[in-house]
C-alpha atoms as one frame of an Amber mdcrd trajectory, in Angstrom:
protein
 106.190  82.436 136.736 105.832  85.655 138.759 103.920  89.181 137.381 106.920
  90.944 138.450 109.590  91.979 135.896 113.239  91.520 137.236 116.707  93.460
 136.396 117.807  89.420 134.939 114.981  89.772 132.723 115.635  93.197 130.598
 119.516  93.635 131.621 122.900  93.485 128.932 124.835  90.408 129.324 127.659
  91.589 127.182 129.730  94.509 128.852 132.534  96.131 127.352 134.951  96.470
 130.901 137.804  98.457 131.676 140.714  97.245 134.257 141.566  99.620 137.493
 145.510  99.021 135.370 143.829 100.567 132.164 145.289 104.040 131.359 143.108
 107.204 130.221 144.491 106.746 126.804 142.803 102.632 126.674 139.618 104.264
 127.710 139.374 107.061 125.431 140.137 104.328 122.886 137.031 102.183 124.037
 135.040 105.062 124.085 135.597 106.023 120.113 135.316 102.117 119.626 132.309
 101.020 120.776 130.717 104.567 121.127 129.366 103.835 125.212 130.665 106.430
 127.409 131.054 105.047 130.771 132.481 101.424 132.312 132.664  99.511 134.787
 135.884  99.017 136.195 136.676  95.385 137.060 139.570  93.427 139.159 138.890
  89.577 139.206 135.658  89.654 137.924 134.261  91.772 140.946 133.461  95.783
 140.172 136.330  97.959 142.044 134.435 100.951 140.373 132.916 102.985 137.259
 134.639 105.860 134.592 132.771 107.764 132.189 134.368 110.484 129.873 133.400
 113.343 132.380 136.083 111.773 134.644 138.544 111.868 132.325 138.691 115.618
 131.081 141.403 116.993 133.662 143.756 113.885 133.392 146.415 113.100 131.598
 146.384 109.776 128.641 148.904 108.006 130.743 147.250 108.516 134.132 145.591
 105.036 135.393 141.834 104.345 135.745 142.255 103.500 139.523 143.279 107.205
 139.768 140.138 108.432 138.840 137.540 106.101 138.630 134.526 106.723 140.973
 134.429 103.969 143.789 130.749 105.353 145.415 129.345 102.596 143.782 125.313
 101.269 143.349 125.129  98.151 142.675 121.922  96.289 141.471 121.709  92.231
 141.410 119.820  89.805 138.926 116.823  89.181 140.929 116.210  92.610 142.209
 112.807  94.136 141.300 112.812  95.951 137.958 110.393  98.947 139.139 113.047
  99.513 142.155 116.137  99.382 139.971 114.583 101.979 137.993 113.657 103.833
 141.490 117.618 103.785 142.296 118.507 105.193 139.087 116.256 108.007 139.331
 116.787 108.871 142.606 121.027 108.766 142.314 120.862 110.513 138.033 122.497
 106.865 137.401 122.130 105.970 133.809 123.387 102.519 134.267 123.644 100.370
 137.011 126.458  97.667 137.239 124.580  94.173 137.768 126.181  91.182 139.858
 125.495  88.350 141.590 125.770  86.802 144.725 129.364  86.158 145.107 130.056
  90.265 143.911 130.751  89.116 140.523 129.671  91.435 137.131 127.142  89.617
 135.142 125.693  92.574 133.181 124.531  96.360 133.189 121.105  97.560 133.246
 120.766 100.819 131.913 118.021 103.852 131.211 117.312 101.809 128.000 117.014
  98.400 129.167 114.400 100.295 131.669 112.300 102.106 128.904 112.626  98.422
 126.256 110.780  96.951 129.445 107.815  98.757 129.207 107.106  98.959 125.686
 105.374  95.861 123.950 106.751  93.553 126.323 105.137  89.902 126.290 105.021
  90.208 130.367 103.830  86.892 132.169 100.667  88.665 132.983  99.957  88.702
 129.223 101.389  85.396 128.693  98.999  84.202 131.930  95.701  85.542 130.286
  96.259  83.668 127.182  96.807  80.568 129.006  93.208  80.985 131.013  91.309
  82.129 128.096  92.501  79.025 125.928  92.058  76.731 128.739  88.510  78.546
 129.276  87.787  78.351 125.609  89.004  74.599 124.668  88.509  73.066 128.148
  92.444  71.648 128.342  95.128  72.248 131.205  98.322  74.302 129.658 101.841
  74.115 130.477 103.933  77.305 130.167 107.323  76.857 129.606 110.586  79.164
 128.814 112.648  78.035 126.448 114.378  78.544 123.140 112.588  77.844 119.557
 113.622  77.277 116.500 112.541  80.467 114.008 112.385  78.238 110.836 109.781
  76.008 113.198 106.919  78.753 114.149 103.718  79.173 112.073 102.486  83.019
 112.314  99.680  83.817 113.020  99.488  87.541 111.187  99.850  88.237 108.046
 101.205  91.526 107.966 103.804  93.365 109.762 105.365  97.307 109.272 108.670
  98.614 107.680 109.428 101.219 110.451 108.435  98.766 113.216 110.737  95.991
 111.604 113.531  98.879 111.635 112.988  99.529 115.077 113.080  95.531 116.204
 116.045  94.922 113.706 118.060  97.860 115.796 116.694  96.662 118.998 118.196
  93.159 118.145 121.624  94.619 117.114 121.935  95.985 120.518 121.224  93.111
 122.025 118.068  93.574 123.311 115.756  90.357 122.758 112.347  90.273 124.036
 110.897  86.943 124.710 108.222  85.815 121.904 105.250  83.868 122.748 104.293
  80.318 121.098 101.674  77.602 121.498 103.517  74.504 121.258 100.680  71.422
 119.904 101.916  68.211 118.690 104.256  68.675 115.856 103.564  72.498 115.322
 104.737  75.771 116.888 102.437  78.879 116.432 103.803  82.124 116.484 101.025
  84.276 118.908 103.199  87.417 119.723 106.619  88.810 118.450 106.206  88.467
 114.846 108.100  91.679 113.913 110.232  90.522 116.550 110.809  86.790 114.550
 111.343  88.818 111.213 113.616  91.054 112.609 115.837  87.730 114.003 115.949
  86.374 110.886 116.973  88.789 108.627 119.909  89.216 111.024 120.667  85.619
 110.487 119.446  84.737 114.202 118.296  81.025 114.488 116.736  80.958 118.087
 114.977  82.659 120.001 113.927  82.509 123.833 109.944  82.330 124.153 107.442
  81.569 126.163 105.578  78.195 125.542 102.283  77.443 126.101 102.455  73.786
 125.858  99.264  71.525 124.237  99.300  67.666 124.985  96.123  67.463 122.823
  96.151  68.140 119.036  92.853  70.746 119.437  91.906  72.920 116.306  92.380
  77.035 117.497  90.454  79.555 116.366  93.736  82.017 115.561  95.406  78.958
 113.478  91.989  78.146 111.119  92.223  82.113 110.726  96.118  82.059 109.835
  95.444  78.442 107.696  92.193  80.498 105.620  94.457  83.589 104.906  97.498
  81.708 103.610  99.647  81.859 106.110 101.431  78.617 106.228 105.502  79.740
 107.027 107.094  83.463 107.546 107.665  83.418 104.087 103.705  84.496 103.775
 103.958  87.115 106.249 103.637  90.561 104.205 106.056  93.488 105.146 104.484
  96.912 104.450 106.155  99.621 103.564 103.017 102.362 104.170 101.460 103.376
 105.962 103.225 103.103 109.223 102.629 101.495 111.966  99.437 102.464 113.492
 100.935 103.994 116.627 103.335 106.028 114.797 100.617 107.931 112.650  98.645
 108.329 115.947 101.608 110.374 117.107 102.462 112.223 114.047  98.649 113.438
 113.987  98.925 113.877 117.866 101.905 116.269 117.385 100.685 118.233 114.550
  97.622 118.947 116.256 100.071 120.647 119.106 102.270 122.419 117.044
């Protein structure tokens, strides 16, 4: 596992695409359907080049994409360097950067978003590193990290409480596809649910079985201090976990004071 994020690791997998054969008119139509306002443009599963609704304003419905699509492309690829993908962008006033691998083919689109989900409560591997050292520290075991997919109906929280707008926020993130990784210890015959718990809530109420998480893996069946906390508060499935409507989540009140104290 390395400390530094990658463009694979926060990018969209599912693009909406146009063909260079598409007409203004198919565009326009993909624009009031999905609501994005720019594509890439792609011939045989390579990118020939990229349209956004600016391009279209002097042209006529029938007129084709190849006409008047942008070919000065920037490309970025999968294993690039999160920090200098978002470099690129900056530097060129890109919102979105085509992704593809190493045959030239489109496997996604990172975009402004994608950069801004990555920095806020992301469970990074440096995070998911320091928990593994401070339990092996702790409980004097060797840990296994893993990435893989869990099961939600499987994971035992560990807090008992989560917030409305947060849940909002994680529920919208989900819709639009944008899926952190959780993080769960993994002991014999239990899964505990360490980080991602609006996250988890979120998933479910959208009807989302699995998600992909990072698993610190226990051979030995050793009693953790978070789980007697979570087992002495009554927090045996998700079902216990406690939604609250107010007040808000800590770091939105911090910022509502913060602002009214600038106005």
């Amino acid at each position: 596992m390395t400390d530094k994020l990658k463009v694979g690791d926060y990018m969209t997998y599912d693009v909406d695409i146009v063909s260079p054969d598409s007409t203004v008119a198919d565009v326009i139509g993909l624009i009031e359907r999905t609501g994005h306002e720019s594509f890439p443009v792609v011939r045989n599963g390579k990118v020939d080049g990229y349209v956004t609704s600016t391009d279209l304003l002097l042209c006529g419905q029938n007129d084709k994409i190849s006409k008047v699509m942008s070919t000065d492309l920037v490309l970025a690829h999968q294993e690039m360097d999160l920090a200098d993908a978002a470099r690129v962008m900056f530097r060129t006033g890109m919102s979105k950067l085509p992704v593809v691998d190493k045959h030239g083919k489109l496997i996604g689109l990172l975009s402004n978003a994608d950069v801004i989900r990555s920095q806020i409560e992301r469970a990074d591997p440096k995070k998911v590193w320091k928990l593994k050292r401070t339990l092996e520290t702790i409980h004097d075991v060797k840990i296994s990290v893993a990435n893989d997919k869990v099961a939600i109906n499987q994971l035992v929280p560990t807090q008992s409480k989560i917030y409305a707008d947060e849940l909002e926020g994680r529920t919208y993130e989900l819709k639009k596809g944008m899926v952190e990784p959780i993080v769960v210890i993994r002991k014999p015959g239990k899964l505990l649910l360490v980080d991602g718990h609006h996250r988890v809530i979120a998933a479910r109420k959208l009807g989302i079985d699995t998600m992909d998480a990072y698993i610190l893996i226990l051979e030995k069946d050793i009693s953790l201090g978070m789980e007697k906390t979570a087992r002495n508060i009554g927090l045996h499935s998700l079902n216990d976990i406690k939604i609250l409507d107010y007040p808000p989540h800590p770091l939105v009140e911090f910022t509502r004071r913060g602002w009214r104290r600038l106005k």
